[in-house]
C-alpha positions as CSV (number, residue, x, y, z in Angstrom):
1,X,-46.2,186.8,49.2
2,X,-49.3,189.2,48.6
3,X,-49.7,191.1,52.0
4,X,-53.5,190.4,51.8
5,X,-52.8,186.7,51.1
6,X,-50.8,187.1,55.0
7,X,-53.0,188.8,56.6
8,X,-55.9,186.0,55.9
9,X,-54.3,184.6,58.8
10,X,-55.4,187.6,61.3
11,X,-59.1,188.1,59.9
12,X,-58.2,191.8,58.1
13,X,-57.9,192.8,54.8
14,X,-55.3,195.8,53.8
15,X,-56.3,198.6,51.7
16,X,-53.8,198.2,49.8
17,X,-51.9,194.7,49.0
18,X,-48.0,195.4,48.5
19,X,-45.4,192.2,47.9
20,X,-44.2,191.3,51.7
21,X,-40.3,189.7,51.2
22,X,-40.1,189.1,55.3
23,X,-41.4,189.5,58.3
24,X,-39.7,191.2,60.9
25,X,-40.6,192.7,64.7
26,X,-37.1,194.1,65.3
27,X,-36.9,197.3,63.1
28,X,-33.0,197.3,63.0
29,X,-33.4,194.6,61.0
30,X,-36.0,195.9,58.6
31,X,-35.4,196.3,55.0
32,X,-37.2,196.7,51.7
33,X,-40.2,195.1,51.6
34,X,-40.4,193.9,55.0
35,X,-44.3,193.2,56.6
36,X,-43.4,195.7,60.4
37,X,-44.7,194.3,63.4
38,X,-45.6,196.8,66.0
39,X,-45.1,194.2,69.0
40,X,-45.1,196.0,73.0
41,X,-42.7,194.5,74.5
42,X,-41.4,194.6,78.3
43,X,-38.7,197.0,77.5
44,X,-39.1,198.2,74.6
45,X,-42.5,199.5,72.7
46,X,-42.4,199.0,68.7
47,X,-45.0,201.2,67.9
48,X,-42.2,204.1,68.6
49,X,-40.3,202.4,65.6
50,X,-42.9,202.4,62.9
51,X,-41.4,206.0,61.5
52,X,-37.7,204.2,61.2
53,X,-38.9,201.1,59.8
54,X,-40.9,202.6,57.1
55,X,-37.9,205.0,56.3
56,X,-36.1,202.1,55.7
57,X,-38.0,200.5,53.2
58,X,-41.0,198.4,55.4
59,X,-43.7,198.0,52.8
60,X,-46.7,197.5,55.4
61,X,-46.9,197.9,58.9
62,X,-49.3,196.0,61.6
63,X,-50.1,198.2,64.8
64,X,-52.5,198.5,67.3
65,X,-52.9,201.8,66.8
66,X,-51.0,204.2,64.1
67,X,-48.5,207.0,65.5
68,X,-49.7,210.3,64.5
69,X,-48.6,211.9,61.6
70,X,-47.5,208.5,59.7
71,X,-50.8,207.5,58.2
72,X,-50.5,207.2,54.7
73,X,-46.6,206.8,54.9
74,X,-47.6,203.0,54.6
75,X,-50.0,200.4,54.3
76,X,-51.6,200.1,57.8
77,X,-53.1,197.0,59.5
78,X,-54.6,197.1,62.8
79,X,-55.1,194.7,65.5
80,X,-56.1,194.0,68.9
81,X,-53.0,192.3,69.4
82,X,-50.2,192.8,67.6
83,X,-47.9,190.4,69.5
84,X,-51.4,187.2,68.9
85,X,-50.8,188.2,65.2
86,X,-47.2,188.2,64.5
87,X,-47.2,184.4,65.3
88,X,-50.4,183.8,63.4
89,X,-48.7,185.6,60.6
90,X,-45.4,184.2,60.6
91,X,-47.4,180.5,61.1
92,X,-49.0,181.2,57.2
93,X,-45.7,182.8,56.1
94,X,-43.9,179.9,56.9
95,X,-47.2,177.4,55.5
96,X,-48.3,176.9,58.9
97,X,-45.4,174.2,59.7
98,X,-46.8,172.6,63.3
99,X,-49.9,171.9,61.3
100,X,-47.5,169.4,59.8
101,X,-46.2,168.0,63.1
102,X,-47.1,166.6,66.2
103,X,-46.1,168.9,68.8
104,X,-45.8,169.0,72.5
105,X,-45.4,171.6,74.9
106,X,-43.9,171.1,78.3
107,X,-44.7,173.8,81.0
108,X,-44.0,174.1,85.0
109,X,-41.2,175.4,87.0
110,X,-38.8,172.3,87.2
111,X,-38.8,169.6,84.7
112,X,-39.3,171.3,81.2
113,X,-35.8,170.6,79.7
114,X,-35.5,167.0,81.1
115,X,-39.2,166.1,79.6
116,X,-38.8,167.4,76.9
117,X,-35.4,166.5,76.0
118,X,-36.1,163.0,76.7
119,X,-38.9,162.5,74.7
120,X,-37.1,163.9,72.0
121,X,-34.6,161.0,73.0
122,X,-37.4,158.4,73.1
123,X,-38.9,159.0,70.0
124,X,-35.7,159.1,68.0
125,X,-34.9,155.5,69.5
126,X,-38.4,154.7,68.9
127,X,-37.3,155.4,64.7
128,X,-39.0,158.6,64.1
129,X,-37.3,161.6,63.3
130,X,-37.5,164.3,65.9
131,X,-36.9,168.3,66.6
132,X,-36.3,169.7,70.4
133,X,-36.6,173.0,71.1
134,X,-35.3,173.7,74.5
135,X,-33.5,175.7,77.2
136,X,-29.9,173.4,76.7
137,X,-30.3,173.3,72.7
138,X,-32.7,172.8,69.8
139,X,-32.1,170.0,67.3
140,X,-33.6,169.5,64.1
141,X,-33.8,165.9,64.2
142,X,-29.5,165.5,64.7
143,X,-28.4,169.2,63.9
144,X,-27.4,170.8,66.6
145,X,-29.2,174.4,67.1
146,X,-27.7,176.9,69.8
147,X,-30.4,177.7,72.2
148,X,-30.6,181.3,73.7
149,X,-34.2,181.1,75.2
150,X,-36.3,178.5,77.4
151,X,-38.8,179.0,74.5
152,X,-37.7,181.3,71.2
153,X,-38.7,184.4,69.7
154,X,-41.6,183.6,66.8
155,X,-39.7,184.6,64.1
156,X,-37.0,182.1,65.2
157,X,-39.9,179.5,66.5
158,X,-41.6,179.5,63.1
159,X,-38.7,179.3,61.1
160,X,-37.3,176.5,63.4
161,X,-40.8,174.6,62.8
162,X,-40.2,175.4,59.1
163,X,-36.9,173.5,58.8
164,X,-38.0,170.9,60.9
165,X,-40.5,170.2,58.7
166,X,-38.5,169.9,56.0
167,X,-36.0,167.7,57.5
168,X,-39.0,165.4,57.2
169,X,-39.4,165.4,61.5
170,X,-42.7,164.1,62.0
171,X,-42.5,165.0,66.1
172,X,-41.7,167.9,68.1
173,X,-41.0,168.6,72.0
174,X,-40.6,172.0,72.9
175,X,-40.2,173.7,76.0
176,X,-43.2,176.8,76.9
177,X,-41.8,178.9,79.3
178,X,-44.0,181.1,81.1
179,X,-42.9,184.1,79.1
180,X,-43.5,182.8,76.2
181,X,-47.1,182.3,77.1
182,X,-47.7,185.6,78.7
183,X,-46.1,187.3,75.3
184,X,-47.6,185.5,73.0
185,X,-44.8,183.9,71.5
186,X,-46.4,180.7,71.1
187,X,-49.2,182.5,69.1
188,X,-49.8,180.5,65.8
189,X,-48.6,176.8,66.9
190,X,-50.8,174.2,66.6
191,X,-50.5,172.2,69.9
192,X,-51.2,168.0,70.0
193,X,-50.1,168.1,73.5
194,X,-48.9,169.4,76.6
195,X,-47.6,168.2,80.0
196,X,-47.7,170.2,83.7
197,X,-44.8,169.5,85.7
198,X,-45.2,171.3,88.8
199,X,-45.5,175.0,90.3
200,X,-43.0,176.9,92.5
201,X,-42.1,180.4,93.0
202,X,-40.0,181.6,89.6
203,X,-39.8,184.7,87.6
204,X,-41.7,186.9,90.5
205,X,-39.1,189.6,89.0
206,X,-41.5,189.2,85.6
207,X,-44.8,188.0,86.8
208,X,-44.6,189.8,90.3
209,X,-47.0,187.2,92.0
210,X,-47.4,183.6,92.1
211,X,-51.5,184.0,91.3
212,X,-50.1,185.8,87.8
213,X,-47.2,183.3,86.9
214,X,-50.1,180.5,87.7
215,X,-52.2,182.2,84.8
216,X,-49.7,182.0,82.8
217,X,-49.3,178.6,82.6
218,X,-52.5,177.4,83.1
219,X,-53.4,179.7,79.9
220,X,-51.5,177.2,78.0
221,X,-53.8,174.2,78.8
222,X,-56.9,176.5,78.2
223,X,-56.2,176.9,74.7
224,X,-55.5,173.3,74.0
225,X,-57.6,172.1,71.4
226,X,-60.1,169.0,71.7
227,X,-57.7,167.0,69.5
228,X,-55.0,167.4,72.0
229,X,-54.0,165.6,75.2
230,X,-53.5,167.8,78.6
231,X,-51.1,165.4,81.1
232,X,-50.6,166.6,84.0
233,X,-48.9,165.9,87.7
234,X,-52.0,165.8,90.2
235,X,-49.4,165.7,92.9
236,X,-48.2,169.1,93.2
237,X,-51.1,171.3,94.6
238,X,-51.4,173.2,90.9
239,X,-52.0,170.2,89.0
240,X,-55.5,169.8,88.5
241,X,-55.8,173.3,88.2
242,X,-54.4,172.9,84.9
243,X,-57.3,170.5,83.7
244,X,-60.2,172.7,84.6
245,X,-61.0,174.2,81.8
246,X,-59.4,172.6,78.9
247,X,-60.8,170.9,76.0
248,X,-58.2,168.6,75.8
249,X,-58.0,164.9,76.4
250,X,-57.0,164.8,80.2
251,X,-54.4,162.4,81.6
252,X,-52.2,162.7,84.5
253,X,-49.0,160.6,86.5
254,X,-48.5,160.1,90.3
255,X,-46.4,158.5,92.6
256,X,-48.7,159.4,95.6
257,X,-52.2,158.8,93.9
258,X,-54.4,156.9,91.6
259,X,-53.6,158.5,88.0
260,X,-53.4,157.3,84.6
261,X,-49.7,156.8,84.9
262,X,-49.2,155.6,88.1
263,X,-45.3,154.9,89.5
264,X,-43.3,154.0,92.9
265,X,-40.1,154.0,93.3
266,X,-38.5,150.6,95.0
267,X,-34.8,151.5,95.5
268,X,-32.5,153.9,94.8
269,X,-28.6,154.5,94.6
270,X,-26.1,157.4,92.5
271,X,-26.4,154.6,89.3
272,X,-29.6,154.7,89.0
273,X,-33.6,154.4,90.1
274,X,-35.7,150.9,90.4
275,X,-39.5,151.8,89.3
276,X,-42.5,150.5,89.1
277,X,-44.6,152.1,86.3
278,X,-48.4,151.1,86.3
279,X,-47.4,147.5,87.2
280,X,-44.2,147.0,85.1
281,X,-40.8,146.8,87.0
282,X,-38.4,149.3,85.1
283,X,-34.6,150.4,86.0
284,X,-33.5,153.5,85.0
285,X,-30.0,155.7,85.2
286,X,-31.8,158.7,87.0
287,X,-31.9,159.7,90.6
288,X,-34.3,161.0,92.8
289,X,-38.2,161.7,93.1
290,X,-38.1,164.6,90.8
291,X,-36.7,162.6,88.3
292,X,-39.4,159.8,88.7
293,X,-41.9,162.2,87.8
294,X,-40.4,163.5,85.1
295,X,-39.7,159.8,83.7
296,X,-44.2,159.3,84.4
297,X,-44.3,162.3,82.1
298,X,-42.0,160.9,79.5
299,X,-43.7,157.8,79.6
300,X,-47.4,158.9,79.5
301,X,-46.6,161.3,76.6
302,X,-45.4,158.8,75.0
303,X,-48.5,156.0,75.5
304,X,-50.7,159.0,75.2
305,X,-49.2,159.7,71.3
306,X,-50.1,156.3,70.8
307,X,-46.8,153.8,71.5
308,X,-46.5,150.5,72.6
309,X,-46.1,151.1,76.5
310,X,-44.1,147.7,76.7
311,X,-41.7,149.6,73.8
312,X,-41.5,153.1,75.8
313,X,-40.6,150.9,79.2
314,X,-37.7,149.2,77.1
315,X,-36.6,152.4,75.8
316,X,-37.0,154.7,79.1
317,X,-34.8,152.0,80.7
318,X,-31.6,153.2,78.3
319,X,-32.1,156.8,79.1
320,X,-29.7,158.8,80.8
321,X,-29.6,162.1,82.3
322,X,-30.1,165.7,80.3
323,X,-26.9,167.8,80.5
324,X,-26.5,169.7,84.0
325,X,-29.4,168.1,85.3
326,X,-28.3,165.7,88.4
327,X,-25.0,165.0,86.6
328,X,-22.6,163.1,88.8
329,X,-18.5,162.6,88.8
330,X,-16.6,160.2,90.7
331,X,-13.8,162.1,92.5
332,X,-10.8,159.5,92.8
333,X,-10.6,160.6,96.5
334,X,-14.4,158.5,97.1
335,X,-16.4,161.3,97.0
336,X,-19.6,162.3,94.8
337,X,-20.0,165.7,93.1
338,X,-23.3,166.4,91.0
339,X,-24.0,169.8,89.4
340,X,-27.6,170.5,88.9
341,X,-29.6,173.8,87.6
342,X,-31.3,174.0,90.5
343,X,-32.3,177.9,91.3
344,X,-35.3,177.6,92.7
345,X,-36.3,176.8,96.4
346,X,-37.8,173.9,95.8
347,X,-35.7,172.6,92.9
348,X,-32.5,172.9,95.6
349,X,-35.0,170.9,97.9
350,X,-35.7,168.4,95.5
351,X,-32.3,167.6,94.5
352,X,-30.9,167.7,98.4
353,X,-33.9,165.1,99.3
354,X,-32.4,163.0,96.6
355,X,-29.7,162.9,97.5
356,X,-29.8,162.5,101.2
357,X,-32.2,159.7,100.7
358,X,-29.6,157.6,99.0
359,X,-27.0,158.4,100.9
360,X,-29.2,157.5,103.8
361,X,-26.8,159.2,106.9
362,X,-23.6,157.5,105.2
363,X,-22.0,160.6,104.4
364,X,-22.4,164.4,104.2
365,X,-23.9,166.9,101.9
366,X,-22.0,169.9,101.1
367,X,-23.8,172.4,98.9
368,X,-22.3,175.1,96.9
369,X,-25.3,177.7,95.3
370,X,-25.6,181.5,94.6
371,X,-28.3,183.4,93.0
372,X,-28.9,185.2,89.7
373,X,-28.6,189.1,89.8
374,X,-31.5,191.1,88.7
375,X,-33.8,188.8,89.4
376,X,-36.3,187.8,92.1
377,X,-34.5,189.0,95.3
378,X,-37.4,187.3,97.3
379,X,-36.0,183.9,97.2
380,X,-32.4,184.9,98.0
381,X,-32.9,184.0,101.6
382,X,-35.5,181.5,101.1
383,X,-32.4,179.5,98.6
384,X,-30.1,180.0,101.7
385,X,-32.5,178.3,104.2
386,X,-33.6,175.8,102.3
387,X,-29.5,175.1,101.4
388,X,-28.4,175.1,104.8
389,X,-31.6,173.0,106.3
390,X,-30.8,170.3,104.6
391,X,-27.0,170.4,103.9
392,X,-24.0,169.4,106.7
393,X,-21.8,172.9,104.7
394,X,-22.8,175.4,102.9
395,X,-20.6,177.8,100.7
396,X,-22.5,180.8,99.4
397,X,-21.0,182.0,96.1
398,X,-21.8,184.0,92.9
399,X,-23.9,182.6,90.0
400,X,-24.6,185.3,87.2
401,X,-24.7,188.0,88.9
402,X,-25.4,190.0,86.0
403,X,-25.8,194.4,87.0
404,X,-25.6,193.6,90.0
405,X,-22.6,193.3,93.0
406,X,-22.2,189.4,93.9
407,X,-21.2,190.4,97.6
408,X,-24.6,192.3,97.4
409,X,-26.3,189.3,96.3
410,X,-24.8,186.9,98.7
411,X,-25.7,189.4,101.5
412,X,-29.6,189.2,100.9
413,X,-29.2,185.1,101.1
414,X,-27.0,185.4,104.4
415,X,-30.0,187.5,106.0
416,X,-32.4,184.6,105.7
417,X,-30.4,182.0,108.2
418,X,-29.8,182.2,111.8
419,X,-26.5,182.4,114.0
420,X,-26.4,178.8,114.4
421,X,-26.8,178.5,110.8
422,X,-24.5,181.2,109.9
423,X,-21.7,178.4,111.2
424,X,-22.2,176.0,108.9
425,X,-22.6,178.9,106.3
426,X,-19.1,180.0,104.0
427,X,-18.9,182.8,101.7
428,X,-17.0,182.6,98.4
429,X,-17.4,185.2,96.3
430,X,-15.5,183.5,93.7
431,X,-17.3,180.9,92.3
432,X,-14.0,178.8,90.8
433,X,-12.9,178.8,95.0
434,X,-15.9,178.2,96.1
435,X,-15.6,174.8,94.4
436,X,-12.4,174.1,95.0
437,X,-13.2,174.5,98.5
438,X,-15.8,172.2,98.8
439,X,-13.7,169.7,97.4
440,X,-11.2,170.2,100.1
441,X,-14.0,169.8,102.4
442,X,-15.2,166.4,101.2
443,X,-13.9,163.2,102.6
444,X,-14.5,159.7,101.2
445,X,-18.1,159.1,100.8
446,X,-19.6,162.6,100.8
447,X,-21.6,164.5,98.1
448,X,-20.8,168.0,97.0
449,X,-23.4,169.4,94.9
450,X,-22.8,172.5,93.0
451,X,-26.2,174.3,92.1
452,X,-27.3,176.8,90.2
453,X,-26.3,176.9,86.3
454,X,-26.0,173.4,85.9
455,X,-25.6,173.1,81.8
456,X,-24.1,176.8,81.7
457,X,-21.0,177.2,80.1
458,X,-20.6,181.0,81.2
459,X,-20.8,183.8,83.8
460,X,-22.7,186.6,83.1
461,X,-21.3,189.5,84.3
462,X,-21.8,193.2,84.1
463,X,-23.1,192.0,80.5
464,X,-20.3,190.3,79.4
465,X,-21.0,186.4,79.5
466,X,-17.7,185.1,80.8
467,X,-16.5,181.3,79.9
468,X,-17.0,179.5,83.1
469,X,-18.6,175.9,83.3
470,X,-18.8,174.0,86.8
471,X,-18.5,170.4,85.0
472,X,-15.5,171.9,83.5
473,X,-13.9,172.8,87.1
474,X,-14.9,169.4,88.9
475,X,-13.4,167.1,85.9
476,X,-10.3,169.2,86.1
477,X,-9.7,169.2,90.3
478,X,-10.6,165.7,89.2
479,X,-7.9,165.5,87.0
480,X,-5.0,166.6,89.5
481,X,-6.2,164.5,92.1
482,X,-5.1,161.3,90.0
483,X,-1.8,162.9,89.5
C-alpha cells in the first residue's frame, strides 16, 4: 500500500510516497519496507529508535517530532499524536475492519471479562457468529486466541478485527481496560456500544489517583458516537458520570433504582440466582449481587442491539459462569471452595457478601488472598481488612509477586489489621500450603474461597511465569480426599 494512500487516514500527506509492506511500532521487529511508528510509551520512548529502524530498512517513519540529525534519512510524517495515529493507520491498513462489525466495549473495574464473555456466549446461541476479545481469551467466533492483555496492543487489535471479519463474525465484545484508553490503543475502532460496570480503586500504580483512572474511563463514553448506545450501572456512585457528556444513546440497569433494565434478586443458593428482570422471572447458574449486575448488563446490551428480550431471558437462563470467576467445587468432605479473580477491595467484598448471604450463618468463610508485586501497595492493607472483616480465617499468601519479596508483600497487608484481627489472620508464604491449609480448616458445610488469580494458570515470579493454577490444586486435594 502507497504510504500517502495510509496516511489519508491521519489528515497528512508525505513528501514523498514510498510502498509501506507493514506497519510496525516495535522497531526490533522492523524490516524492509516497514511504515515506523514513533509511539511514547510508559517505559520505553520510540522516538530514540527511529535511527535503528531506518538502518534496518523502515521506508517512512511517523514522529512527533524528528531526532536531530536524521532528517532526510527517511520519509517523515508528523503528528500530534503518534500513539491516536498508529490505530487510525493500522484501522485503513487493515480496511478499517470494525466499520464492518458491531462492536462493544466493556469498561469498569470488576465485571469486564464476565460481560463481555457472556455476550459473546449469548449471541453465538442467539445464531450469529461472534469474536471476544478479552482478559481470559479471544476467540474468533470458535478459534481459540491466547490472550496476554485485558485489551491488546493495536497492531494485534486490528489484525484480530481483520480475521474476525473474515471469519464472517458480524458481532464483537471486547474488553477496554483503562490502559488501553489512556494509551490510545483503542485509537481507530469504530465503537456501536459500550457498557460501565462500576468504579473502585485499581491501577493507582499506573494512574496514581482515582480522579485520573476515572478520566480514563469516562473518556471512552465521551467519544462514543451518536449511533452508539452508552449503558451504564447508575448504582455505583460513578455511573452517571459516565453519561454526561456522550452523544450516545443512554441506557442503564439497576437493582436499587428505576433504570431501563431494572432487576431484583428473589433467592439465592451455590446453584444458582432467582431474578426478576424488568418484570420477567428468570433463573440463572450465577451467584451473588455482582453477578446480577453483570447479567442486567448482558441483557440490556443485548435488547439494546436490538433482540427479542423474551429470546435473551431464555438464553441468559442457560448461562454459566466465565472461567475463574465465582467457580465452585464440591469437596467430598461437605464443604464449598470457589476461586474468584478477586484483587481488588471491593471485588473481595463483593464476592464475601455473596457468599455469606447464602450461606446465611450456616457455616464459615475461610479466605485465602495475597496481592500482586509491583503494583498498587496502597490496597495491600485495605485487601487484608476487608478479608478478615468479613471472613471467620484468613490465610495471607503470595499471588504474583513478580520483583518483589512475597514476605515483603504479605507484611504491608498484615499492617492494616489489628491484634484481635491478627488472630484470625495466618501467613503462608507458599501459596500451594496456603490452600491446603484451608482445606484442613474446613469442616462440613463451610466455604473456602481462594482469591486473587482466579483464571491464572501461572505464578509470576522474579519474571519467570511459573505453572501454578488454584482450580488445578482444589480438584486435586479433591481427588485424594475420595481415596
Amino acid at each position: 500500500m502507497k504510504l500517502n494512500k495510509l496516511t489519508k487516514a491521519i489528515g497528512v500527506e508525505a513528501s514523498s510516497n514510498p510502498d509501506i509492506l507493514l506497519i510496525q511500532s516495535d522497531s526490533r521487529k522492523v524490516e524492509e519496507g516497514t511504515l515506523f511508528v514513533a509511539v511514547r510509551g510508559t517505559a520505553v520512548d520510540g522516538h530514540s529508535y527511529i535511527e535503528s529502524a531506518i538502518e534496518k530498512g523502515a521506508a517512512a517513519v511517523v514522529c512527533e517530532e524528528i531526532p536531530e540529525g536524521l532528517q532526510g534519512k527517511a520519509p517523515f510524517v508528523v503528528v500530534e499524536d503518534s500513539a491516536l495515529a498508529l490505530g487510525k493507520l493500522l484501522s485503513a491498513w487493515y480496511d478499517n475492519p470494525s466499520d464492518k462489525l458491531v462492536l462493544v466495549g466493556v469498561t469498569g473495574t470488576n465485571g469486564k471479562t464476565t460481560i463481555a464473555t457472556l455476550l459473546y456466549t449469548m449471541f453465538r446461541r442467539l445464531g450469529h457468529k461472534a469474536g471476544l476479545l478479552s482478559t481470559v481469551c479471544n476467540y474468533i467466533d470458535d478459534e481459540a486466541v491466547p490472550a496476554t492483555h485485558t485489551t491488546p496492543d493495536p497492531i494485534e487489535l486490528h489484525s484480530l478485527l481483520a480475521r474476525m471479519v473474515d471469519a464472517g463474525c458480524e458481532y464483537v465484545f471486547m474488553e477496554v481496560s483503562s490502559h488501553a484508553i489512556d494509551q490510545r490503543r483503542i485509537s481507530g475502532l469504530s465503537f456501536n456500544g459500550g457498557i460501565f460496570t462500576n468504579l473502585t480503586r485499581d491501577h493507582l500504580d499506573y494512574h496514581k489517583t482515582v480522579e485520573n483512572y476515572l478520566k480514563a474511563k469516562k473518556k471512552f463514553f465521551d467519544d462514543l458516537p451518536a449511533d452508539a448506545f452508552a449503558l451504564t450501572n447508575p448504582d455505583d456512585k460513578n455511573g452517571l458520570v459516565m453519561l454526561q457528556n456522550t452523544k450516545a444513546r443512554k441506557l442503564t440497569y439497576s437493582l436499587r433504582t428505576m433504570a431501563d433494565f431494572k432487576g431484583k434478586i428473589l433467592e439465592s443458593h451455590f446453584e444458582g440466582t432467582e431474578l426478576i428482570i424488568n418484570g420477567r422471572e428468570v433463573s440463572v447458574h450465577f451467584v451473588g449481587r455482582f453477578n446480577a449486575y453483570n447479567l442486567l448488563a448482558v441483557y440490556g446490551a443485548t435488547v439494546a442491539l436490538g433482540k427479542d428480550p423474551e429470546d435473551a431471558l431464555v438464553v441468559l437462563s442457560t448461562l454459566q459462569s466465565v472461567a475463574g470467576r465465582f467457580q465452585t467445587f464440591r469437596s467430598p468432605n461437605g464443604y464449598t471452595a470457589i476461586v474468584d479473580y478477586a484483587h481488588t477491595p471491593d471485588a473481595l467484598i463483593n464476592v464475601l457478601n455473596s457468599i455469606s448471604e447464602v450461606l446465611d450463618g450456616r457455616g464459615q468463610i475461610i479466605t485465602v488472598v495475597g496481592c500482586g508485586g509491583n503494583r498498587d501497595k496502597g490496597k495491600r492493607p485495605i485487601m487484608a481488612q476487608e478479608a478478615v472483616r468479613l471472613s471467620n480465617r484468613v490465610i495471607l499468601t503470595s499471588d504474583n509477586p513478580r520483583f518483589e519479596e512475597p514476605d515483603e508483600i504479605i507484611k504491608d497487608m498484615v499492617a492494616g489489621l489489628s491484634e484481635a484481627d491478627r488472630e484470625r489472620t495466618i501467613c503462608i508464604t507458599d501459596r500451594t500450603q496456603a490452600i491446603k491449609t484451608a482445606a484442613m480448616l474446613a469442616q462440613k458445610g463451610d466455604v473456602i474461597l481462594v482469591a486473587g488469580k482466579g483464571h491464572e494458570d501461572y505464578q509470576d515470579i522474579k519474571g519467570t511465569k511459573h505453572p501454578f493454577d488454584d482450580r488445578e490444586k482444589l480438584r486435586t486435594l479433591f481427588a485424594n480426599q475420595k481415596k
